[in-house]
Structure formats: structure tokens, C-alpha cells
C-alpha positions in Angstrom: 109.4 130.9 181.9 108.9 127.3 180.4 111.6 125.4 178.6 111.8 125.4 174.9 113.3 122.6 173.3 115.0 123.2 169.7 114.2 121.3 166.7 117.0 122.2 164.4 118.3 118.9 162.6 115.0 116.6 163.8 114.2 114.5 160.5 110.5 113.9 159.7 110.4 110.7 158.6 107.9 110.5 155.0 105.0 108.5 155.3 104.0 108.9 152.1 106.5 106.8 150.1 105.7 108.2 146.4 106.2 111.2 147.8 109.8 109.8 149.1 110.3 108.5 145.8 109.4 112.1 144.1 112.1 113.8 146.7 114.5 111.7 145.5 114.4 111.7 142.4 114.4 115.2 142.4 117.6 115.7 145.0 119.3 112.8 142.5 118.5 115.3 139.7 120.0 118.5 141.0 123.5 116.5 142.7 124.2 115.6 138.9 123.2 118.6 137.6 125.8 120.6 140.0 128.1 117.9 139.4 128.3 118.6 135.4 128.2 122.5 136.0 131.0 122.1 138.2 133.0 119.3 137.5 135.7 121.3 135.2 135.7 124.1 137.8 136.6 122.1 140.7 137.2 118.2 140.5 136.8 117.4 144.2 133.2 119.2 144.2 132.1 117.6 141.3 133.3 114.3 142.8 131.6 115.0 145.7 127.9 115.7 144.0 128.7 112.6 141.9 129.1 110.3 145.0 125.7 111.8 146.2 123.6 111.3 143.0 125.1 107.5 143.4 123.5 107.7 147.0 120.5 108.9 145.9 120.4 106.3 142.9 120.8 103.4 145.1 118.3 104.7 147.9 115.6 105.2 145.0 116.2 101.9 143.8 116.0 99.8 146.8 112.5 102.0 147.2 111.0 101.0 143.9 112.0 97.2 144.5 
């Protein structure tokens, strides 16, 4: 029986920046979405989706400088 080696959690870094740049702008879009659908329902989870859209803002715009 040969060893098998898991890959769960491995990142695959993106060669393709535009396509980087498409991904994020697209995670960026669905943190603030969830962040306006929930923000009356639960502060602290809406805070928390906020402060990743920020992440993702500042990420895509040190890629398009």
C-alpha cells in the first residue's frame, strides 16, 4: 500500500492575474452583499463581512496598481 498524501487546505497560487482580479472582485462583491443582508440581524457578522470586503478592496487595489 503506497502513502497518500492529503491536499486539503494547499492554495493554488493564480497565474493568470485578470483572472485574480475577476475572483476578487467577485468575493469583494458577495462579503458586502452578506454584510448588508445581515448587518441588522447580527452586528458582529456583518462587521465581520465588512472587514473582509475591506481586505478584498485593498488586495484588488494593490493588483491594479
Amino acid at each position: 500500500m503506497e502513502n497518500q498524501y492529503c491536499r486539503v487546505g494547499t492554495i493554488t497560487p493564480m497565474s493568470n492575474e485578470r483572472l485574480a482580479v475577476t475572483l476578487l472582485e467577485y468575493q469583494y462583491q458577495n462579503f458586502m452583499d452578506k454584510a448588508t443582508d445581515i448587518k441588522y440581524a447580527n452586528t458582529r457578522l456583518g462587521e465581520f463581512f465588512e472587514n473582509k470586503a475591506q481586505q478584498m478592496k485593498k488586495i484588488l487595489e494593490n493588483l491594479v496598481q
